[in-house]
C-alpha positions as protocol buffer text, in pm:
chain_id: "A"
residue {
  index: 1
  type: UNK
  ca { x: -193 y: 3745 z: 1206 }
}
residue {
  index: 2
  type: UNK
  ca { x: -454 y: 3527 z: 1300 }
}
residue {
  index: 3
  type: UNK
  ca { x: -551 y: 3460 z: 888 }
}
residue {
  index: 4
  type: UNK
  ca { x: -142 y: 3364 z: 885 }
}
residue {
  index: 5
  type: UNK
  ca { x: -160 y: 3098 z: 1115 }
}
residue {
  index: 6
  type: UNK
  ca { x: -533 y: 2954 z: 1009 }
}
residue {
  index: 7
  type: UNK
  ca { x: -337 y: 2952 z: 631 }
}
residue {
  index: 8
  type: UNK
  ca { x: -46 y: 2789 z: 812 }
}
residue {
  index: 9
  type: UNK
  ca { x: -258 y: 2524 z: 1012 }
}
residue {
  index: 10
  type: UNK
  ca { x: -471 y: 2410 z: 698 }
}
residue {
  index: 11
  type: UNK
  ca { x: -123 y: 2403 z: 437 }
}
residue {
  index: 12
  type: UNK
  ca { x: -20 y: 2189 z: 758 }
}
residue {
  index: 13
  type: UNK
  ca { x: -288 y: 1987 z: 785 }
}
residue {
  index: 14
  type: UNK
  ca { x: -320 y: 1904 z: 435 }
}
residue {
  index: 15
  type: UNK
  ca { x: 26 y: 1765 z: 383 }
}
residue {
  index: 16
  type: UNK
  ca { x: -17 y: 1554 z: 667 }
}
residue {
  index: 17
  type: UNK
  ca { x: -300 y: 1386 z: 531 }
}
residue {
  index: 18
  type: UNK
  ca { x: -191 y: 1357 z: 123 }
}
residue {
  index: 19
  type: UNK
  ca { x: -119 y: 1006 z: 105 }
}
residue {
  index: 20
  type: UNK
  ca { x: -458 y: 916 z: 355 }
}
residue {
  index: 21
  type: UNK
  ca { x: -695 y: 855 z: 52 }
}
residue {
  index: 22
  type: UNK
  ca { x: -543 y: 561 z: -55 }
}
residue {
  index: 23
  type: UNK
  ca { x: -538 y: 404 z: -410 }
}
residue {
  index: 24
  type: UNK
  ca { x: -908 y: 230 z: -517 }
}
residue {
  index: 25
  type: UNK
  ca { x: -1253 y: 269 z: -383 }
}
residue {
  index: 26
  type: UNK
  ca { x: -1243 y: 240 z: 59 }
}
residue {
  index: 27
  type: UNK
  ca { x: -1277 y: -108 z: 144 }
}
residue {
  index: 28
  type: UNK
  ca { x: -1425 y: -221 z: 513 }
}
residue {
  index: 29
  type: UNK
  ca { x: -1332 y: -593 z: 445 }
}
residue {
  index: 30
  type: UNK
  ca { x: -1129 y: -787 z: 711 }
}
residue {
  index: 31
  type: UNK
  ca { x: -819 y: -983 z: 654 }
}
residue {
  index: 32
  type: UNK
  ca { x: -836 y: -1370 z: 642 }
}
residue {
  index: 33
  type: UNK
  ca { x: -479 y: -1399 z: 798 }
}
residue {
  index: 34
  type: UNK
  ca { x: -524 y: -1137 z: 1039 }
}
residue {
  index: 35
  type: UNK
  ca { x: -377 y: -854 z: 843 }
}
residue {
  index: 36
  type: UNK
  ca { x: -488 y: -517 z: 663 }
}
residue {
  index: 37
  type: UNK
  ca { x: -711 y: -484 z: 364 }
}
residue {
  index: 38
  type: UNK
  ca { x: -660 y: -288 z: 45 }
}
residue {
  index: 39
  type: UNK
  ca { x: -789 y: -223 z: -281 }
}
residue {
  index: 40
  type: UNK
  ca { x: -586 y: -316 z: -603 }
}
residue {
  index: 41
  type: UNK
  ca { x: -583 y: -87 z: -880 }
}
residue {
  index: 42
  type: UNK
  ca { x: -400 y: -32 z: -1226 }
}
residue {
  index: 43
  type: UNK
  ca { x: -107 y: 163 z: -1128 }
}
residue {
  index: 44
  type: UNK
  ca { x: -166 y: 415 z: -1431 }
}
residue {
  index: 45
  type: UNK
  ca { x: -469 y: 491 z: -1226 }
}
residue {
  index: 46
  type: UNK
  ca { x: -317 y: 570 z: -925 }
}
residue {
  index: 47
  type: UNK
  ca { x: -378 y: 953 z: -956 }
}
residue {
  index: 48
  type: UNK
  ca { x: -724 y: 873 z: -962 }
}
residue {
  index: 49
  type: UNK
  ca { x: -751 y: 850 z: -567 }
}
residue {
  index: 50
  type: UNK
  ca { x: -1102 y: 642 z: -461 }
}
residue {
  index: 51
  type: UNK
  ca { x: -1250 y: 709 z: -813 }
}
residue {
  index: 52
  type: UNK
  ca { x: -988 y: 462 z: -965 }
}
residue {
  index: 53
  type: UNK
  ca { x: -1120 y: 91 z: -1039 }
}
residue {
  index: 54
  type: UNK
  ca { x: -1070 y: -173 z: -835 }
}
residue {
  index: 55
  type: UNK
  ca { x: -928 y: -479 z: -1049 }
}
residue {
  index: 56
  type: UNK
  ca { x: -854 y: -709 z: -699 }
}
residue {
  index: 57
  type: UNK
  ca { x: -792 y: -664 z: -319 }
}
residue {
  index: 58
  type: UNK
  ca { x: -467 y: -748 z: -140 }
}
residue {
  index: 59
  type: UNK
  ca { x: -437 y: -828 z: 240 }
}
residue {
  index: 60
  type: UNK
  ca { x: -76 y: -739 z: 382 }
}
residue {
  index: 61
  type: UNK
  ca { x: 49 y: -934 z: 687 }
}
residue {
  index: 62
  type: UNK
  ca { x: 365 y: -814 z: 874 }
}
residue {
  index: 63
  type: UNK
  ca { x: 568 y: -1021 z: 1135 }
}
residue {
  index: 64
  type: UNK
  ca { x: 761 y: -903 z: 1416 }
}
residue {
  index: 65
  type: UNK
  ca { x: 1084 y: -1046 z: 1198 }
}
residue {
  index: 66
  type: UNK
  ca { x: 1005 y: -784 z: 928 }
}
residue {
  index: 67
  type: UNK
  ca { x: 869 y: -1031 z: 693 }
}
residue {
  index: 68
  type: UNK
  ca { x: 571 y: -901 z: 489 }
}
residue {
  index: 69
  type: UNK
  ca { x: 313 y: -1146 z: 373 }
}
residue {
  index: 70
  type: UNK
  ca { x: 94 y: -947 z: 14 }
}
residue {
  index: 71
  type: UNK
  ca { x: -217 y: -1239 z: -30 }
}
residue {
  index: 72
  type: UNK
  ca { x: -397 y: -1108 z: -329 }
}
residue {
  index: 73
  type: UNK
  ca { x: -784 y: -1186 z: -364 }
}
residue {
  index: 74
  type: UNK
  ca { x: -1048 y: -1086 z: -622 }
}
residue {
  index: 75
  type: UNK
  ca { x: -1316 y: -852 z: -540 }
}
residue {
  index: 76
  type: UNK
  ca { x: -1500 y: -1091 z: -348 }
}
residue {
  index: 77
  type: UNK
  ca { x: -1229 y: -1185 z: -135 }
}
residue {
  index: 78
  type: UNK
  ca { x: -1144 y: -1509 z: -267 }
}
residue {
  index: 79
  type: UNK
  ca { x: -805 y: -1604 z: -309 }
}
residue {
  index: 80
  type: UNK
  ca { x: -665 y: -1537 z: -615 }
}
residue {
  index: 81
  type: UNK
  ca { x: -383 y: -1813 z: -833 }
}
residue {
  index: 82
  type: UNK
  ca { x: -80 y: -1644 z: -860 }
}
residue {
  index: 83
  type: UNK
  ca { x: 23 y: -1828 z: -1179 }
}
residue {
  index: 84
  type: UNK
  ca { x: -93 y: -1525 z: -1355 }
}
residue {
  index: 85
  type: UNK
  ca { x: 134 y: -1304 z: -1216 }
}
residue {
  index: 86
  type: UNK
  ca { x: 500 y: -1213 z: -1257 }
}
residue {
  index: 87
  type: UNK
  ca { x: 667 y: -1389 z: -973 }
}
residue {
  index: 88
  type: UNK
  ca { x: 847 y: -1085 z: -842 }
}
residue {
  index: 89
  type: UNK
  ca { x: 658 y: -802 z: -741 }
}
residue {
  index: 90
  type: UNK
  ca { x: 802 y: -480 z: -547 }
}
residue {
  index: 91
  type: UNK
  ca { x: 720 y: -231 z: -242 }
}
residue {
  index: 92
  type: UNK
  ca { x: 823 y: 56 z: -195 }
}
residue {
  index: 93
  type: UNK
  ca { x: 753 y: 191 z: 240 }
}
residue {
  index: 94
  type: UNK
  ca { x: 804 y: 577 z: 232 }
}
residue {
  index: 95
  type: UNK
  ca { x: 760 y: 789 z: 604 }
}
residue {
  index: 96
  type: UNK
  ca { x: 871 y: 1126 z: 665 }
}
residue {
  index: 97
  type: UNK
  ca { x: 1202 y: 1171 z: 906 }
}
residue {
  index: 98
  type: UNK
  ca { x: 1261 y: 1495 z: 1032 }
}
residue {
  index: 99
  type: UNK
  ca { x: 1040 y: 1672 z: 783 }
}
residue {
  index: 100
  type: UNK
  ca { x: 1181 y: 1472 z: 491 }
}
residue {
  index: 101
  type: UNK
  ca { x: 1036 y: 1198 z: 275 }
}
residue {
  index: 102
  type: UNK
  ca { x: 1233 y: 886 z: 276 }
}
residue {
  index: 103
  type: UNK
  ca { x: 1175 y: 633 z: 90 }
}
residue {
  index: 104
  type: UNK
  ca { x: 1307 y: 279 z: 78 }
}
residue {
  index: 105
  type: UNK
  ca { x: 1285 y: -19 z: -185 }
}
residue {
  index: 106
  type: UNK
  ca { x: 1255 y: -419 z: -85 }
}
residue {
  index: 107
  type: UNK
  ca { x: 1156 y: -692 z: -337 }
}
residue {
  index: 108
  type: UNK
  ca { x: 890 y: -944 z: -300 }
}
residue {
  index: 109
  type: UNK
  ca { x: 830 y: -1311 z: -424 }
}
residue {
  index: 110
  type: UNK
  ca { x: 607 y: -1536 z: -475 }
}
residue {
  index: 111
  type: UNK
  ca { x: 620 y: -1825 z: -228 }
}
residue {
  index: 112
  type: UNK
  ca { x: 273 y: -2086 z: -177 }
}
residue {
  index: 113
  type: UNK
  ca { x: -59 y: -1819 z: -209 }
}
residue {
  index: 114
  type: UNK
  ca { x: 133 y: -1436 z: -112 }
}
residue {
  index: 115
  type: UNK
  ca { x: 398 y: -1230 z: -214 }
}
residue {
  index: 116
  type: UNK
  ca { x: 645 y: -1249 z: 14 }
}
residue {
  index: 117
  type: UNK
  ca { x: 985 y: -1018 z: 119 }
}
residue {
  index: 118
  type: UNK
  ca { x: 1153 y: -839 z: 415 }
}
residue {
  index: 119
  type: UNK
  ca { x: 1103 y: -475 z: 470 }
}
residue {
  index: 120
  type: UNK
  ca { x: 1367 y: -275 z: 601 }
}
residue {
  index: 121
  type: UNK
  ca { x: 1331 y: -150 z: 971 }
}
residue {
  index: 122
  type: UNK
  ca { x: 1061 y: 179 z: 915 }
}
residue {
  index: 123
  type: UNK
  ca { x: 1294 y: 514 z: 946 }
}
residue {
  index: 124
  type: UNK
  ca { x: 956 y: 716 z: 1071 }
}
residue {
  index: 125
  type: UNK
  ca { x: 613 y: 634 z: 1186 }
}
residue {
  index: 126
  type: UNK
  ca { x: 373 y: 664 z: 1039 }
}
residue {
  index: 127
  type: UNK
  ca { x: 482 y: 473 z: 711 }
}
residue {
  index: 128
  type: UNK
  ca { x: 350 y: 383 z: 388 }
}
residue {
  index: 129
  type: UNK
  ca { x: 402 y: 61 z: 185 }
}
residue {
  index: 130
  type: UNK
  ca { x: 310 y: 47 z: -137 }
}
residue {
  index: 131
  type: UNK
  ca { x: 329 y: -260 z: -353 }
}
residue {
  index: 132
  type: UNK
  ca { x: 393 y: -349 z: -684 }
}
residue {
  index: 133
  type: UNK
  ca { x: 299 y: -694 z: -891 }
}
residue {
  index: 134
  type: UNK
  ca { x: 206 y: -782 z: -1256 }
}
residue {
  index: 135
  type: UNK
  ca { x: -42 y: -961 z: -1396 }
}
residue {
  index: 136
  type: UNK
  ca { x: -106 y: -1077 z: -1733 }
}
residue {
  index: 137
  type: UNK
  ca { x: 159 y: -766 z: -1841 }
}
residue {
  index: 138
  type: UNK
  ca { x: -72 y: -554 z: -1650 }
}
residue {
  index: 139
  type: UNK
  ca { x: 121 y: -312 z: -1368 }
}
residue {
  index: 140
  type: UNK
  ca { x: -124 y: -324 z: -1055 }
}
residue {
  index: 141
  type: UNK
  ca { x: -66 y: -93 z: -760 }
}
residue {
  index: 142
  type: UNK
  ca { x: -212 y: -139 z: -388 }
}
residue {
  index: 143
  type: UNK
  ca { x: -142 y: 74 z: -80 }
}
residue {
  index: 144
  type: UNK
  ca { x: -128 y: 19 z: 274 }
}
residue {
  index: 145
  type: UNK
  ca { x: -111 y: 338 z: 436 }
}
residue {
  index: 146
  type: UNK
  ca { x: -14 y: 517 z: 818 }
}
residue {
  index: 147
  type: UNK
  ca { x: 120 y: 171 z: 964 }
}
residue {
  index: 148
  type: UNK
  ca { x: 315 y: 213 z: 1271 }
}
C-alpha cells in the first residue's frame, strides 16, 4: 500500500510540475517595465526544455484591464526593432480547470516597441501564456509560466 501511494504522489507531483522548466536556458534578469522575464527560443526547439538556444528575451507586462504588453530584447537586454518581425504575433494561456487542460487563443500586435493584445479572463490559476511572433520567417516561441 504504502509503494501505491509513494507511486501515486510522485505521478502526481510530476504532472504538476511539466510545464515548470520553461522554454530556453533560466534567465534571472529583471523587467525594464516592471514585468516578467523570459527566454526566446526557435519554436522547433521547444522540446528541448533549458538546453534549447536562446535567440532573444521577451519581458511580458499584464494590466489589471487584461491587456498584455510582449517587449522583446536581445540577449543583452536591449530593446529589440520590431521592423523585423511579422506584425501579428499570437499567445496561447493554457491552466488546468477541474483536472482538465484548457486552453485559450488571443492575438497580439505590434503597437510602438511590444506586442500588444487582450487575454481572456484566466479559467484556472495557475496559468501559462505562451507567445508566438516571427522574425525574418523564423517562428520564435517564449513562455511565461504559473502566473496567477
Amino acid at each position: 500500500m504504502k509503494k501505491l501511494i509513494f507511486a501515486l504522489a510522485f505521478a502526481l507531483s510530476s504532472a504538476a510540475f511539466a510545464h515548470d522548466e520553461g522554454h530556453g536556458p533560466k534567465l534571472s534578469d529583471t523587467g525594464k517595465f516592471g514585468g516578467i522575464v523570459s527566454g526566446v527560443v526557435l519554436k522547433a526547439d521547444a522540446k528541448k526544455g533549458s538546453k534549447a538556444d536562446l535567440t532573444h528575451k521577451a519581458e511580458l507586462v499584464r494590466s489589471a484591464d487584461g491587456t498584455v504588453r510582449v517587449y522583446l530584447y536581445d540577449t543583452k537586454m536591449i530593446p529589440l526593432d520590431l521592423k523585423k518581425f511579422e506584425a501579428k504575433g499570437s499567445a496561447v494561456m493554457a491552466a488546468k480547470v477541474k483536472g482538465k487542460h484548457k486552453e485559450s487563443v488571443f492575438a497580439l500586435n505590434v503597437k510602438e516597441n511590444a506586442f500588444i493584445g487582450t487575454m481572456p479572463k484566466p479559467e484556472g490559476k495557475p496559468y501559462n501564456i505562451d507567445v508566438t511572433v516571427k522574425e525574418n520567417g523564423r517562428e520564435l516561441l517564449t513562455a511565461f509560466d504559473n502566473l496567477d
